[in-house]
ROZAPA-528727 format. One line per field, with one value per residue (C-alpha): residue number from 1; x, y, z; residue in three letters; chain. Coordinates in pm, 1 decimal. Example, Ala and Ser with C-alpha at 12.3 -4.5 7.8 and 13.67 -1.06 7.14 Angstrom:
# ROZAPA-528727
i <- 1/2
xx <- 1230.0/1367.0
yy <- -450.0/-106.0
zz <- 780.0/714.0
aa <- ALA/SER
ch <- A/A
***
This chain:
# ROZAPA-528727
i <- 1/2/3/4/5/6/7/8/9/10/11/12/13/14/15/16/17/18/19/20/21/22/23/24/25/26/27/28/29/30/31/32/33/34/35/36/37/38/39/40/41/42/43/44/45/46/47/48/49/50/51/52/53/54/55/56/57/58/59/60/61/62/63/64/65/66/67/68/69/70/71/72/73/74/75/76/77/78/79/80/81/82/83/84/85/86/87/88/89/90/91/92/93/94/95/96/97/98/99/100/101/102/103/104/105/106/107/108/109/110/111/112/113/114/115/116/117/118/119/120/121/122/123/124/125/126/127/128/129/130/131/132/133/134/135/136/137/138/139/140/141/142/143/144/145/146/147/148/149/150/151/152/153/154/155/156/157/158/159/160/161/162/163/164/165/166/167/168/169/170/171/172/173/174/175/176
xx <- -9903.6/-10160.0/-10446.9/-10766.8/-10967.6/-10765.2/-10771.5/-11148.3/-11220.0/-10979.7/-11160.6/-11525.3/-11390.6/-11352.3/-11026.9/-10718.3/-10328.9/-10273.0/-9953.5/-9896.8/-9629.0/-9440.0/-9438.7/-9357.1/-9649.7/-9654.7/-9686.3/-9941.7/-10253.6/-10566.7/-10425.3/-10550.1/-10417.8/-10283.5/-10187.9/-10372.5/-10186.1/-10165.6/-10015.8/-9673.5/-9729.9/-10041.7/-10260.3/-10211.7/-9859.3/-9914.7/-10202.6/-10222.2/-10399.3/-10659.9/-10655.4/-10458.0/-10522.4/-10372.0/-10278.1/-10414.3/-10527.7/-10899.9/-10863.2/-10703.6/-11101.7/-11209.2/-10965.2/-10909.9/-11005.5/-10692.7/-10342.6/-9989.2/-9847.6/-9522.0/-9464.0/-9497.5/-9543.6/-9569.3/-9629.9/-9258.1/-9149.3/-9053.0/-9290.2/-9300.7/-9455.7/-9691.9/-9651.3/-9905.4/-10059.2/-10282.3/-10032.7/-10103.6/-9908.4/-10031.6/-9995.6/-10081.8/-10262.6/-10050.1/-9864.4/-9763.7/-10051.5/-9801.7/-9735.4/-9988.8/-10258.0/-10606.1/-10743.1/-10665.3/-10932.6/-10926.4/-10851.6/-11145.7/-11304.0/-10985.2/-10872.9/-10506.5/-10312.8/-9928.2/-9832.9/-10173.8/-10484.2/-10838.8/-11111.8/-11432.9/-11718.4/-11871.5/-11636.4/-11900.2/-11892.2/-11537.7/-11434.6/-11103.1/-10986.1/-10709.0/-10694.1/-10617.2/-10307.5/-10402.9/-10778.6/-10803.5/-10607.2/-10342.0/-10042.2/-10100.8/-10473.6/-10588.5/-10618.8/-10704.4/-10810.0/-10701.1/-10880.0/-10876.3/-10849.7/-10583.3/-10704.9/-10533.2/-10713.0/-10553.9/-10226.3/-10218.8/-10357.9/-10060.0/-9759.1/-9893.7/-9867.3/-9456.7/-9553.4/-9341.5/-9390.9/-9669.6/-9836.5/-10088.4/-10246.8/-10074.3/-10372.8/-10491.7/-10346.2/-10522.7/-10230.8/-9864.0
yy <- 6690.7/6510.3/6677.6/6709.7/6545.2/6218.6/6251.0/6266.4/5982.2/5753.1/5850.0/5820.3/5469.8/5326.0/5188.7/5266.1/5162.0/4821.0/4784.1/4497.8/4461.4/4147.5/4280.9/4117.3/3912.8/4145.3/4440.0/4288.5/4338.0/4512.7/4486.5/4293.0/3956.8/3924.9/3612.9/3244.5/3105.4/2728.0/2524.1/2393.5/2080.6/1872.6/2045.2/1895.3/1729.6/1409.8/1225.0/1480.0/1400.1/1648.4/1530.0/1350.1/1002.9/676.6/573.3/197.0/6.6/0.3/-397.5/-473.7/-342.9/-714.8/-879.6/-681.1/-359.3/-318.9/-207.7/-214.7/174.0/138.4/535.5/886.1/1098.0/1441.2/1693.8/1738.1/1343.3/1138.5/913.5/626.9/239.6/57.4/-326.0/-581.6/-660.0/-481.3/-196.2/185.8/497.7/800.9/1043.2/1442.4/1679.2/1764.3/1434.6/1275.5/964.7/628.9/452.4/117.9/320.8/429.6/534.0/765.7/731.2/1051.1/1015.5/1100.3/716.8/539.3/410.2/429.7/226.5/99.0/89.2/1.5/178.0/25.6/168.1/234.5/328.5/170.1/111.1/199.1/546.1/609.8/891.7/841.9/1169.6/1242.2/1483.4/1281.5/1366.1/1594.0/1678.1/2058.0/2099.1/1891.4/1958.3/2166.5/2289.9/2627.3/2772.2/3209.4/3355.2/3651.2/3951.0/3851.6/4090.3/3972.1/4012.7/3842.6/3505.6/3536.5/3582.7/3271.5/3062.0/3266.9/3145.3/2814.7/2752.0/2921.6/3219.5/3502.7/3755.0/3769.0/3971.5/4258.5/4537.7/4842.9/5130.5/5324.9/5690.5/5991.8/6247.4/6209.1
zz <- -3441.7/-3603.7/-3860.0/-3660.5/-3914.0/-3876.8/-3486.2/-3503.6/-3728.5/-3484.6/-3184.4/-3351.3/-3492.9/-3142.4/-3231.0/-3033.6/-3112.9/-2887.9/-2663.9/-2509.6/-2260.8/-2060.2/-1633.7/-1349.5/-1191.1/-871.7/-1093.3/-1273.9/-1062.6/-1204.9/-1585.7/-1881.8/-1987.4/-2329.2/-2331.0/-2309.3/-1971.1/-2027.2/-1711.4/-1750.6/-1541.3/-1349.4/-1077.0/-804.0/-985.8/-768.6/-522.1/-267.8/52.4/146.6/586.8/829.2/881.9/784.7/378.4/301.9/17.2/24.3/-78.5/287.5/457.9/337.9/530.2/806.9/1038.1/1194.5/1049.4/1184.1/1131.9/960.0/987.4/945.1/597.1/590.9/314.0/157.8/244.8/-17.3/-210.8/-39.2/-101.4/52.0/96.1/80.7/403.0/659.5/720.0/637.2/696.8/922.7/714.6/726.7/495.5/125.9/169.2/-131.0/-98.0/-119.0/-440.4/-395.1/-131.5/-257.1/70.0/376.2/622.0/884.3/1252.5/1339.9/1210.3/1376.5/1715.2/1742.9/2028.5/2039.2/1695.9/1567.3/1343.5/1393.0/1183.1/1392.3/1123.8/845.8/572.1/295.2/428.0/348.4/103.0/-37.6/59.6/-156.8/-471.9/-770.3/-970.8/-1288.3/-1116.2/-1061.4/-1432.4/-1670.6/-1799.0/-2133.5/-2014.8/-2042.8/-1706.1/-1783.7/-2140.3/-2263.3/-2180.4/-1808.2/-1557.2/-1345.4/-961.8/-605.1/-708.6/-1095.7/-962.6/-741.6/-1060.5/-1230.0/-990.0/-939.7/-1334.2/-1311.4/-1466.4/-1336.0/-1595.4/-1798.3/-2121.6/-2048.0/-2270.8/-2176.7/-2060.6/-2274.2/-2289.5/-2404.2/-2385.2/-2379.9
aa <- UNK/UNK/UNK/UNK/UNK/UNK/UNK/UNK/UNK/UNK/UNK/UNK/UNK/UNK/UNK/UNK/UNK/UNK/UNK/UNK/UNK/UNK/UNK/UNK/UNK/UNK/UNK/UNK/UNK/UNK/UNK/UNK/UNK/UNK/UNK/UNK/UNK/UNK/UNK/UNK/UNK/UNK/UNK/UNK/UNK/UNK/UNK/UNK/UNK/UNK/UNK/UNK/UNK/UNK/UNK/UNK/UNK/UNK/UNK/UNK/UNK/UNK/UNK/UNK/UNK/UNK/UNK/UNK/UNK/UNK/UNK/UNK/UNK/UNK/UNK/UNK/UNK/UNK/UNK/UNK/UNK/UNK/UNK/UNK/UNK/UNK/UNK/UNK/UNK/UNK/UNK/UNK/UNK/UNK/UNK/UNK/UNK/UNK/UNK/UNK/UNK/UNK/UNK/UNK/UNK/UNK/UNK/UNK/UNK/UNK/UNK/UNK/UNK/UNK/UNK/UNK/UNK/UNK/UNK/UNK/UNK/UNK/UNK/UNK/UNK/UNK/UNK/UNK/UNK/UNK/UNK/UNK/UNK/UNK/UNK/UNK/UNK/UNK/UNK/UNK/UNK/UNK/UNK/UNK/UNK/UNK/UNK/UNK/UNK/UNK/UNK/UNK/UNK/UNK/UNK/UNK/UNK/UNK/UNK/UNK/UNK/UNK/UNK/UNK/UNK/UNK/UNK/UNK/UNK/UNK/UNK/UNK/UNK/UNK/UNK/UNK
ch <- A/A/A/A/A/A/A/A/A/A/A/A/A/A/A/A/A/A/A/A/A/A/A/A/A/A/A/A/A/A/A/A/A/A/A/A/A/A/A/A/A/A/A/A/A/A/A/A/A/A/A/A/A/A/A/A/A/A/A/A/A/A/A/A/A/A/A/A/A/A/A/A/A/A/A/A/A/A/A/A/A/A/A/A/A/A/A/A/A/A/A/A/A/A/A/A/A/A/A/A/A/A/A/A/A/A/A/A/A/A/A/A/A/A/A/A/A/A/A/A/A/A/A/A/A/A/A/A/A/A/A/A/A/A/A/A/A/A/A/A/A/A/A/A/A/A/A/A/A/A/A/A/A/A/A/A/A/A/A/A/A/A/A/A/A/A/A/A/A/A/A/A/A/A/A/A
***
Protein backbone atom coordinates (compact mmCIF):
# COMPACT_ATOMS: atom_id res chain seq x y z
CA UNK A 1 0.00 0.00 0.00
CA UNK A 2 1.10 3.22 -0.95
CA UNK A 3 0.74 6.67 1.40
CA UNK A 4 -2.19 8.63 0.04
CA UNK A 5 -0.31 11.73 -0.18
CA UNK A 6 2.15 10.17 -2.72
CA UNK A 7 -0.82 8.51 -4.67
CA UNK A 8 -2.37 11.93 -5.03
CA UNK A 9 0.54 13.90 -6.18
CA UNK A 10 1.14 10.99 -9.04
CA UNK A 11 -2.29 11.20 -10.23
CA UNK A 12 -2.48 15.21 -10.10
CA UNK A 13 1.09 15.06 -11.93
CA UNK A 14 -0.40 13.40 -15.02
CA UNK A 15 2.37 11.04 -15.12
CA UNK A 16 1.83 7.34 -15.13
CA UNK A 17 4.62 4.33 -14.92
CA UNK A 18 5.22 3.29 -18.86
CA UNK A 19 5.19 -0.48 -19.93
CA UNK A 20 5.97 -1.29 -23.03
CA UNK A 21 5.55 -4.70 -24.31
CA UNK A 22 6.72 -6.86 -27.69
CA UNK A 23 2.96 -8.87 -29.01
CA UNK A 24 2.23 -10.61 -31.82
CA UNK A 25 1.05 -8.42 -34.82
CA UNK A 26 -2.55 -10.04 -34.75
CA UNK A 27 -2.80 -9.18 -31.16
CA UNK A 28 -1.74 -5.93 -31.76
CA UNK A 29 -4.82 -4.11 -33.04
CA UNK A 30 -6.13 -0.92 -31.31
CA UNK A 31 -2.70 -0.52 -29.15
CA UNK A 32 -0.03 2.12 -29.25
CA UNK A 33 3.19 1.81 -31.17
CA UNK A 34 6.35 2.12 -29.30
CA UNK A 35 8.54 1.67 -31.67
CA UNK A 36 9.72 3.70 -35.07
CA UNK A 37 8.91 0.75 -37.81
CA UNK A 38 11.55 1.29 -40.53
CA UNK A 39 11.11 -1.15 -43.73
CA UNK A 40 13.57 -3.88 -44.03
CA UNK A 41 13.64 -3.87 -47.84
CA UNK A 42 12.17 -1.65 -51.09
CA UNK A 43 8.34 -1.08 -51.57
CA UNK A 44 7.48 -2.50 -54.25
CA UNK A 45 11.19 -4.66 -54.02
CA UNK A 46 11.25 -4.69 -57.92
CA UNK A 47 9.35 -2.94 -61.26
CA UNK A 48 6.02 -4.18 -60.65
CA UNK A 49 3.47 -3.87 -63.38
CA UNK A 50 0.30 -2.26 -62.31
CA UNK A 51 -2.11 -4.05 -65.74
CA UNK A 52 -1.97 -6.62 -68.26
CA UNK A 53 -0.63 -5.84 -71.47
CA UNK A 54 2.55 -6.35 -73.34
CA UNK A 55 6.40 -5.31 -71.74
CA UNK A 56 8.52 -3.29 -74.57
CA UNK A 57 11.14 -0.81 -74.69
CA UNK A 58 9.56 2.50 -75.36
CA UNK A 59 12.71 3.11 -77.95
CA UNK A 60 11.24 0.21 -80.38
CA UNK A 61 7.61 2.87 -80.90
CA UNK A 62 10.13 4.82 -83.41
CA UNK A 63 10.74 2.02 -85.45
CA UNK A 64 7.89 0.09 -85.31
CA UNK A 65 4.02 -0.46 -84.16
CA UNK A 66 4.00 -3.98 -84.22
CA UNK A 67 5.86 -6.63 -81.96
CA UNK A 68 6.43 -10.36 -82.22
CA UNK A 69 5.18 -11.89 -78.55
CA UNK A 70 7.96 -14.02 -77.37
CA UNK A 71 5.74 -15.16 -74.21
CA UNK A 72 3.90 -15.12 -71.18
CA UNK A 73 4.95 -13.48 -67.57
CA UNK A 74 2.93 -13.66 -64.79
CA UNK A 75 3.18 -12.25 -61.28
CA UNK A 76 5.59 -14.96 -59.46
CA UNK A 77 7.69 -15.81 -62.98
CA UNK A 78 11.11 -15.28 -63.01
CA UNK A 79 12.77 -12.04 -64.12
CA UNK A 80 13.15 -12.32 -67.43
CA UNK A 81 15.15 -10.18 -70.46
CA UNK A 82 14.11 -8.49 -73.17
CA UNK A 83 16.16 -8.56 -76.46
CA UNK A 84 16.66 -5.90 -78.85
CA UNK A 85 14.19 -5.81 -81.54
CA UNK A 86 10.42 -5.14 -81.88
CA UNK A 87 9.42 -8.00 -79.52
CA UNK A 88 7.52 -7.49 -76.07
CA UNK A 89 6.14 -9.89 -73.57
CA UNK A 90 2.30 -10.14 -72.58
CA UNK A 91 2.54 -9.88 -69.38
CA UNK A 92 -0.19 -9.66 -66.35
CA UNK A 93 -0.67 -7.35 -63.40
CA UNK A 94 2.34 -7.77 -60.30
CA UNK A 95 4.70 -9.20 -62.93
CA UNK A 96 8.15 -8.61 -62.37
CA UNK A 97 8.48 -5.79 -65.52
CA UNK A 98 11.60 -7.50 -67.74
CA UNK A 99 15.15 -6.49 -67.26
CA UNK A 100 15.68 -4.00 -70.62
CA UNK A 101 11.53 -2.98 -70.88
CA UNK A 102 10.33 0.53 -69.83
CA UNK A 103 6.85 0.22 -71.04
CA UNK A 104 3.70 -2.08 -70.77
CA UNK A 105 1.04 -0.71 -72.85
CA UNK A 106 -2.61 -2.29 -71.72
CA UNK A 107 -4.70 -4.50 -73.97
CA UNK A 108 -7.03 -2.35 -74.24
CA UNK A 109 -4.59 0.10 -76.86
CA UNK A 110 -3.41 -3.24 -78.74
CA UNK A 111 -4.59 -5.53 -81.52
CA UNK A 112 -3.36 -8.95 -80.95
CA UNK A 113 -3.40 -11.65 -83.91
CA UNK A 114 -1.13 -14.97 -84.40
CA UNK A 115 1.74 -14.34 -82.40
CA UNK A 116 1.72 -10.63 -82.92
CA UNK A 117 0.99 -7.11 -80.71
CA UNK A 118 0.02 -3.96 -82.77
CA UNK A 119 -0.46 -0.80 -80.86
CA UNK A 120 -3.66 1.09 -82.00
CA UNK A 121 -3.51 4.67 -80.17
CA UNK A 122 -1.28 7.44 -80.13
CA UNK A 123 1.97 6.59 -78.70
CA UNK A 124 2.31 10.02 -76.83
CA UNK A 125 -0.57 8.94 -74.75
CA UNK A 126 1.12 6.03 -73.24
CA UNK A 127 1.67 5.81 -69.41
CA UNK A 128 4.34 3.51 -68.50
CA UNK A 129 2.28 1.63 -66.21
CA UNK A 130 4.55 -0.01 -63.97
CA UNK A 131 5.46 0.91 -60.21
CA UNK A 132 9.04 1.76 -60.05
CA UNK A 133 11.27 -0.26 -57.75
CA UNK A 134 11.81 1.67 -54.26
CA UNK A 135 8.54 4.19 -55.13
CA UNK A 136 5.88 3.69 -52.40
CA UNK A 137 9.09 3.48 -49.67
CA UNK A 138 13.07 2.39 -49.60
CA UNK A 139 14.85 0.18 -47.86
CA UNK A 140 15.77 1.88 -44.38
CA UNK A 141 12.67 4.54 -44.63
CA UNK A 142 10.45 5.26 -41.91
CA UNK A 143 7.12 3.90 -42.68
CA UNK A 144 4.82 4.45 -38.83
CA UNK A 145 6.06 6.74 -35.81
CA UNK A 146 5.69 5.92 -32.54
CA UNK A 147 2.64 6.78 -30.85
CA UNK A 148 0.60 5.28 -33.75
CA UNK A 149 -2.42 3.66 -33.19
CA UNK A 150 -2.12 0.52 -34.93
CA UNK A 151 -5.57 -0.10 -36.95
CA UNK A 152 -6.39 -2.95 -40.07
CA UNK A 153 -4.49 -0.47 -42.50
CA UNK A 154 -1.27 -0.27 -39.82
CA UNK A 155 -1.10 -3.83 -39.69
CA UNK A 156 -0.85 -4.45 -43.45
CA UNK A 157 2.01 -1.57 -43.56
CA UNK A 158 3.29 -3.76 -40.48
CA UNK A 159 3.55 -7.33 -42.35
CA UNK A 160 4.52 -5.93 -45.53
CA UNK A 161 7.77 -4.39 -43.77
CA UNK A 162 8.37 -8.37 -41.88
CA UNK A 163 7.35 -7.22 -38.75
CA UNK A 164 5.71 -10.03 -36.85
CA UNK A 165 5.89 -8.79 -33.42
CA UNK A 166 6.07 -5.45 -32.60
CA UNK A 167 6.49 -2.82 -29.39
CA UNK A 168 3.28 -1.25 -27.87
CA UNK A 169 2.59 0.77 -24.60
CA UNK A 170 0.91 -1.57 -22.39
CA UNK A 171 -2.81 0.24 -21.17
CA UNK A 172 -2.91 1.97 -18.58
CA UNK A 173 -4.28 0.27 -15.30
CA UNK A 174 -5.93 1.96 -12.48
CA UNK A 175 -6.30 -1.05 -10.06
CA UNK A 176 -4.57 -4.31 -9.83
Amino acid sequence: MIDSNFAQATVLSGRLPIRIKTVCLEDSLGLTLAEDVHSDLDQPPFNRVSMDGIALKRETLLDSKKFQILGTISAGCEIQTLPSGNVCFEIMTGAVLPTNANLVIRYEDLKINQGEAELICDPAELNDNFHPQGSDYQRGDKVLSIGTIIKSTTTAILASVGKTHVKVFEKPRVAN
